[in-house]
Every structure is written in structure tokens, then in C-alpha cells.
C-alpha positions in Angstrom: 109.1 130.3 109.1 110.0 134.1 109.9 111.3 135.8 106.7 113.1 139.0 106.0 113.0 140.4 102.3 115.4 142.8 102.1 116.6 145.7 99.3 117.9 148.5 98.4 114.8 150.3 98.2 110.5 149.7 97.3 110.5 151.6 93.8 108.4 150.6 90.9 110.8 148.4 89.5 111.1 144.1 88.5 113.1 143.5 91.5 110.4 145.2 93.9 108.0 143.2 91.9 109.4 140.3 92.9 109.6 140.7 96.8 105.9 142.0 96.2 105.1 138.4 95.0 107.2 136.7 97.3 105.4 138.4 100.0 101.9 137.7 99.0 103.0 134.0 98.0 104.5 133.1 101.2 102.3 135.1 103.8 99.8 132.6 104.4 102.1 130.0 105.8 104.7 132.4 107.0 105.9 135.8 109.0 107.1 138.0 106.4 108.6 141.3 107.5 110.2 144.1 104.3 113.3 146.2 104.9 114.3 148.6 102.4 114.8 152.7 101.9 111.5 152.7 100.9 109.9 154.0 97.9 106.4 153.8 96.4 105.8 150.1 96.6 105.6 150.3 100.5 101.5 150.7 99.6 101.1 147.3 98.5 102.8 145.9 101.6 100.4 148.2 103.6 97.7 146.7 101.5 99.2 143.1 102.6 99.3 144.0 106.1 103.3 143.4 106.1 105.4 145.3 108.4 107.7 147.1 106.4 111.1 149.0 108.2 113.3 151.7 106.7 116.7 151.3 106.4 119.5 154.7 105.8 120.4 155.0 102.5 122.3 151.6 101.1 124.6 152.6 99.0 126.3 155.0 101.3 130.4 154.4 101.9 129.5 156.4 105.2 130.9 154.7 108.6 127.8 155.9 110.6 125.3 154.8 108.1 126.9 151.3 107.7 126.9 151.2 111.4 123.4 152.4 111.9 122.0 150.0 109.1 123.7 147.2 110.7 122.3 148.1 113.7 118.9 148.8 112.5 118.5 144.7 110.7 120.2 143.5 113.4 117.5 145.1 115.6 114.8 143.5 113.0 116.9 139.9 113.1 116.1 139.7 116.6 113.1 140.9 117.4 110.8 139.2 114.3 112.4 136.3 115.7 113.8 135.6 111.7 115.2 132.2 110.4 115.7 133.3 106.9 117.0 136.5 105.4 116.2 136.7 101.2 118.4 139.8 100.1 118.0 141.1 96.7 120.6 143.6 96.7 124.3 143.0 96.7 125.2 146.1 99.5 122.4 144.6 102.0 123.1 141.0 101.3 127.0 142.1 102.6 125.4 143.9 105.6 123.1 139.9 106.5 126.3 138.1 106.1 128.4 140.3 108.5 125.4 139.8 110.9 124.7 136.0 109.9 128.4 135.5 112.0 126.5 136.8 115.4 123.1 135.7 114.7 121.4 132.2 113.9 119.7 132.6 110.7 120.3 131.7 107.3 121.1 134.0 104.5 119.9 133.5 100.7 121.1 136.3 98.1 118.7 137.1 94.6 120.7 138.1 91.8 118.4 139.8 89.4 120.9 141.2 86.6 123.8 139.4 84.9 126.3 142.2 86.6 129.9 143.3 85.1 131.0 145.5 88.1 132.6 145.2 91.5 133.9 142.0 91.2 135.6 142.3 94.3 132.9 143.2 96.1 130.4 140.5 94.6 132.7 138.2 95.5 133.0 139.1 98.9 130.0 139.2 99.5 128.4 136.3 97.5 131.2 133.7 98.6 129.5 130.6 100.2 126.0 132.5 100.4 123.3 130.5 98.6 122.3 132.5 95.6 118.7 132.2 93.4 119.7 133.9 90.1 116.7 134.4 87.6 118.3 132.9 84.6 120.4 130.5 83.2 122.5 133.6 81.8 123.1 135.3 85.3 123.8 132.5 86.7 126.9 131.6 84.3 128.0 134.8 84.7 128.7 134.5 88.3 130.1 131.5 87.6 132.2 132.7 85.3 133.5 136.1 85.6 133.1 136.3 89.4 134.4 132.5 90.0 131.4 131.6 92.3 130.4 128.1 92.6 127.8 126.7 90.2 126.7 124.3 92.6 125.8 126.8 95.1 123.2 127.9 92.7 119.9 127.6 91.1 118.1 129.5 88.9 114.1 130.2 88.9 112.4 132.1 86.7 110.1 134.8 88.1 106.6 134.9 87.6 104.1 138.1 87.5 101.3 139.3 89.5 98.5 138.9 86.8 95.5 140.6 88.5 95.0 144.1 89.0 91.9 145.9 90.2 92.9 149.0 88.9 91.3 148.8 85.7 91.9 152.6 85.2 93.2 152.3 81.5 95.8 155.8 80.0 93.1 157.9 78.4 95.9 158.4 75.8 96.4 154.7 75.3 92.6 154.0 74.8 92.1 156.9 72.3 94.7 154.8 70.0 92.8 151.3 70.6 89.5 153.1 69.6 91.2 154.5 66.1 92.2 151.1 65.7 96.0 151.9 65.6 98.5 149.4 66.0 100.0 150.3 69.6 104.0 149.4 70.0 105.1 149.8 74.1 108.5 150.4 76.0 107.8 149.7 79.8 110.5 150.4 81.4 112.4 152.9 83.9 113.6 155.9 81.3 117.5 155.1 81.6 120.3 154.7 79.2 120.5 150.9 79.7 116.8 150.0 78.9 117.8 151.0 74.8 115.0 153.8 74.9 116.9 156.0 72.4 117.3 153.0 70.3 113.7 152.5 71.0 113.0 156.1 70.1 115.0 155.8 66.9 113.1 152.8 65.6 109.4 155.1 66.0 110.9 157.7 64.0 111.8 155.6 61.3 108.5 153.8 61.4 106.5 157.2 61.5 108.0 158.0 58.1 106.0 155.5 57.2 102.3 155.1 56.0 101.1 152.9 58.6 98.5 153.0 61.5 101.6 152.1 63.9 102.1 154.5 66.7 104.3 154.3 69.7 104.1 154.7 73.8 106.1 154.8 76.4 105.3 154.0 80.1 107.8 154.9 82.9 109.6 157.0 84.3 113.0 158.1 85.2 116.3 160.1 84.8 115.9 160.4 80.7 112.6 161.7 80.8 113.0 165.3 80.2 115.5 164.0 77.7 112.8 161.9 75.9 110.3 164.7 75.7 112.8 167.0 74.2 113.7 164.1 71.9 109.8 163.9 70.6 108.7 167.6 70.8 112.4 168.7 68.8 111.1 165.4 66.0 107.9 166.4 66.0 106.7 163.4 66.6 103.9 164.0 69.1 101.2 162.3 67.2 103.4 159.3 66.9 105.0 158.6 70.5 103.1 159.1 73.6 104.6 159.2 77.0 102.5 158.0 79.5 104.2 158.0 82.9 104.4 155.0 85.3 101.3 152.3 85.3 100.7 150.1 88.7 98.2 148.2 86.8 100.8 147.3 83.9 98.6 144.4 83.6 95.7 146.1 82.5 97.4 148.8 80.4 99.0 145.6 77.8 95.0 144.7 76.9 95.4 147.7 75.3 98.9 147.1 73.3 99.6 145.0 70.3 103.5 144.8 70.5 106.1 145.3 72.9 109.8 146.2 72.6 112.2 145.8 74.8 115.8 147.1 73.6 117.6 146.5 76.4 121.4 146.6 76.7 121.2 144.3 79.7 118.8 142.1 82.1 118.7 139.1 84.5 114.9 138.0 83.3 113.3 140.8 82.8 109.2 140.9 84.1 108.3 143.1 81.0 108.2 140.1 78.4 106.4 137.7 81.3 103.6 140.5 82.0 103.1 140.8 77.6 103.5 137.1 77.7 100.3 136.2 80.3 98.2 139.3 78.1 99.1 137.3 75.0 101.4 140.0 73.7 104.5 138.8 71.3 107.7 140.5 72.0 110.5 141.9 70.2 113.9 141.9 72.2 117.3 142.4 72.1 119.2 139.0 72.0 120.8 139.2 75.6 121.3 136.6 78.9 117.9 136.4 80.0 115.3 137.9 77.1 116.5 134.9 75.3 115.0 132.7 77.6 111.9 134.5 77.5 111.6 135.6 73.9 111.6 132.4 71.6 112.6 133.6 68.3 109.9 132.8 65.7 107.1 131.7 68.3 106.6 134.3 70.7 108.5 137.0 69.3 111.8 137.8 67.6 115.4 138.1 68.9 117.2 141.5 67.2 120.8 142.1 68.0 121.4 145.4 70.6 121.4 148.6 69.0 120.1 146.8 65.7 117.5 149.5 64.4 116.7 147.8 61.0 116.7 144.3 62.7 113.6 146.1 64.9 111.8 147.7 61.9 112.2 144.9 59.8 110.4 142.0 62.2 107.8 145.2 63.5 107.0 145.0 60.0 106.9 141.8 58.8 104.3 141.3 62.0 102.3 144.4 61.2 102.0 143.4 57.6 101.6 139.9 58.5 98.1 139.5 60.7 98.1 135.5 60.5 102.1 135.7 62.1 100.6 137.6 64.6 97.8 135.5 65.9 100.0 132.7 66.0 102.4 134.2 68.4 99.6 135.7 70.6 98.5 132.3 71.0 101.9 131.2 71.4 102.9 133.7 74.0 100.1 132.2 76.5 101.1 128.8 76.2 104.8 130.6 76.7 104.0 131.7 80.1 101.9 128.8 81.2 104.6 126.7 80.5 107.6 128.7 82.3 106.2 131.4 84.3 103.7 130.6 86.2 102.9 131.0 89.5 102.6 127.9 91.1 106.3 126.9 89.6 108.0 130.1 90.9 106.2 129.2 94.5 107.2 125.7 94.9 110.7 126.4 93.8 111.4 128.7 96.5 109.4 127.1 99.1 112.0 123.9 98.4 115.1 126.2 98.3 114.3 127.6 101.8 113.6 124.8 103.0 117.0 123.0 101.9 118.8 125.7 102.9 117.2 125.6 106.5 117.6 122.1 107.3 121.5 122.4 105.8 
């Protein structure tokens, strides 16, 4: 099978992740060719040996760059020789179906978040495509507020990559495990969405108190500036630490105790799955998609969005509570063996390629 992943662009980001796994999981049995904008995860398809082509920029309303793209996968279509096209982003899974009507392929659209916006568009575009969502809760939202058919989709839950040998661990980060600090993470991009102020919030409060909790942030992003005004005008630099982006995400959670994740919205976010695998519990907002990760009471808690107090209190009841806490690390394995692992999120989409090619 010849197969084109396709996206926006090759950032450090879950969906990127995920076409990253794909790639590696398929590649033995399989041609796999990447187009995107490009971005820094085209290095691990170098490292992979997969071809990788660069598209114009995909969210342009430009005639000549919709014409050029266009021209540039059919171009790829044809020459790779590909039977199945996986998009992962709504403008380039619009540009495969226009194409799918001169070419003979088959077309298969990711949704990664449970969306709210261009409904016309998303219905365009997703009408009588097959679509992989990667939760229950993105998948009823289609259904439901963009009128798509339910039987036209199924829902697999990603997995992680859970080796990495970069073992290069955040000098900052180390110097807290070797006080013996109790180390609380956000890993996210630094936007709005991802609940960072609400996240920054909660480790001010917390700071106030006598405790050996202390607080780091790994990403990066538009609110970054924001954020180290935000700690410097608080004077909270020896109680939050921002420590950039992490390609070895893996390796940096052997390090943390805790993670947050105060998100406004997600599809299934890789965050909790990557804390999971490390055995660390979780504390998420209850939204479509952490709540079929985060299993309130085993693995984690489930706090309402925005709910500061709901955050301190369960951070802690598990700080002050050590026998709580090495249940859910214990928990939070058997969590991710049990829904996320590899071999499931392979077979899966091996099976849904192949019943959508022999449709």
C-alpha cells in the first residue's frame, strides 16, 4: 500500500505526533510519503528515511496558492503511485477530495479536536469522506453539530512513542528532583486554549503555601513572553520554571510527579497518554476527550475548566496524601496498557485502511 499523510504543517505538536507514529508503524509493510508546510518534525522523517514534500502555506484563501497546492499533491498522487491519502487537517483533506474526483485513490480524514467552527466548511469537506476521530467526544460532535453520519465513523485512541534516546534531561528540571521537590508540569504549546493562565494561577496560589511543590512549564508558543512577564512581575521565579520545548517528553516525565492539563478544549490529547506510560497521574479539566483518558479517582482527577480551587484542592489532597499517590502511579500504567498501546492503535488502522480500500 502507497500512503500519503498529509497536514497543515510538521510542528511539535499531538497531531504531528501522530503522523510521526503512523509513519514509523506502517513503514515496514508500506510506501509512506509526508506532505506538509514543514516545520521542525521534518527531522524525524529524515531520521525514518521518509520522503517528505512541502506544500504553500494551507491556510491561504489565495487563488494561486490553492491552485499551486493542488497542483503540487496532485503531482505527489501520481507519481508515488498512492492508493490512500490520511489527511489530518480539514483545509488539505478539502484539497484530496477535489482531487479524489480525477484520481483513483481513496481519501480518509483525522479529526484530532472536537471543533466549534466552520461548520460549513467541515461539512463540505467531511461529507461522505471516511473520518477516524480520536474520541468518543469528537466524534459525537461531528455527529451532532456538523450533522455528519455516525456510521461513517470510528474512533481510535492514539497511542505515544515511548522511547527516546535523547536522554538529555532540563538541567532546571533535575536540580528540583535532586532537592527532592515535588515537580507539577504543563506540556503544552503556550496558547490561550491550553488554560496556562489558569495553570499559572493555580502555582501562585500553591507557592503561598509551605510546601516543597514547585512548578514547570515545557513549550512554547505565542504566550510566552506573556508568561515570563507573568512570573518575573509575581515574583515567582523560584517557583515556576519555563523550560522551552522537550523532543524527548518521554524522558523529561521521569523526572515529574504530577501533571496538569487545564485545557479549554482537546480531541485526546497525547499529554495524559505520554504521563500515563511514565506512571504519572493527571489532573484535567473535565472535557470531550481528557475524560476518556483521566479516570477520576484512579489515575487522576477531573476538575471543571477554569476551576482554580477544584485544582489546588485534589493537588493537595495528592501531595499530602503519599499512599493516594502510589496507587494512581500504578494505576496510570495499567491505564495505558489497557487503552493506549501500541499494538491496538496499529491494528485499528491497519483494518480501517484496509476496509476502506476494498469498499
Amino acid at each position: 500500500m502507497n500512503i500519503l499523510y498529509i497536514n497543515n504543517v510538521m510542528d511539535v505538536g499531538g497531531v504531528e505526533k501522530c503522523i510521526i507514529k503512523l509513519s514509523k508503524l506502517m513503514r515496514a509493510n508500506n510506501k509512506i510519503v509526508v506532505a506538509t508546510v514543514g516545520g521542525k518534525l521534518e527531522k524525524e522523517l529524515d531520521l525514518l528515511n521518509i520522503k517528505h514534500y512541502n506544500l504553500l502555506n494551507t491556510d491561504s484563501k489565495s487563488p494561486y496558492t490553492i491552485l499551486k497546492n493542488l497542483k503540487i499533491i496532485n503531482k505527489i498522487i501520481k507519481e508515488e503511485k498512492i492508493d490512500l491519502v490520511h489527511s489530518h487537517h480539514r483545509m488539505t483533506t478539502l484539497y484530496c477530495k477535489l482531487l479524489s474526483k480525477i484520481n483513483n485513490f481513496k481519501l480518509i480524514h483525522t479529526q484530532h479536536l472536537c471543533i466549534e467552527d466552520k461548520i460549513r466548511l467541515t461539512k463540505l469537506t467531511l461529507k461522505n469522506i471516511p473520518v477516524i476521530t480520536v474520541s468518543n467526544s469528537a466524534k459525537e460532535n461531528l455527529v451532532m453539530k456538523y450533522g455528519l453520519s455516525k456510521s461513517n465513523i470510528k474512533t481510535i485512541y492514539n497511542t505515544i512513542e515511548t522511547t527516546n534516546n535523547d536522554y538529555e534531561i532540563d538541567k532546571q528540571l533535575k536540580n528540583l528532583n535532586d532537592k527532592d521537590m515535588f515537580t507539577i508540569a504543563h506540556i503544552s504549546r503556550l496558547v490561550d486554549y491550553k488554560g496556562i493562565y489558569d495553570y499559572l494561577e493555580i502555582a501562585k496560589q500553591i507557592s503561598k503555601k509551605d510546601t516543597n511543590i514547585r512548578f514547570v512549564i515545557i513549550g512554547s508558543g505565542p504566550e510566552e513572553e506573556n508568561i515570563k512577564n507573568y512570573i518575573k512581575n509575581n515574583n515567582l521565579q523560584e517557583h515556576i520554571f519555563l523550560l522551552g520545548n522537550k523532543s524527548n517528553i518521554i524522558n523529561q516525565l521521569k523526572y515529574i510527579n504530577l501533571v496538569l492539563l487545564c485545557s479549554y478544549i482537546e480531541g485526546l490529547p497525547l499529554v495524559p497518554i505520554e504521563s500515563f506510560s511514565q506512571g504519572v497521574p493527571v489532573i484535567g479539566t473535565n472535557i470531550g476527550g481528557t475524560n476518556e483518558e483521566v479516570i477520576h479517582g484512579k489515575n487522576g482527577y477531573l476538575v471543571d475548566t477554569k476551576d482554580i480551587n477544584g485544582f489546588i484542592e485534589k493537588i493537595m489532597f495528592i501531595y499530602e496524601n503519599k499512599d493516594v499517590y502510589d496507587e494512581m502511579k500504578e494505576n496510570s500504567l495499567e491505564v495505558y496498557n489497557e487503552k493506549f498501546n501500541e499494538e491496538q492503535y496499529y491494528i485499528k488502522h491497519i483494518e480501517f485502511y484496509s476496509s476502506i480500500l476494498t469498499k
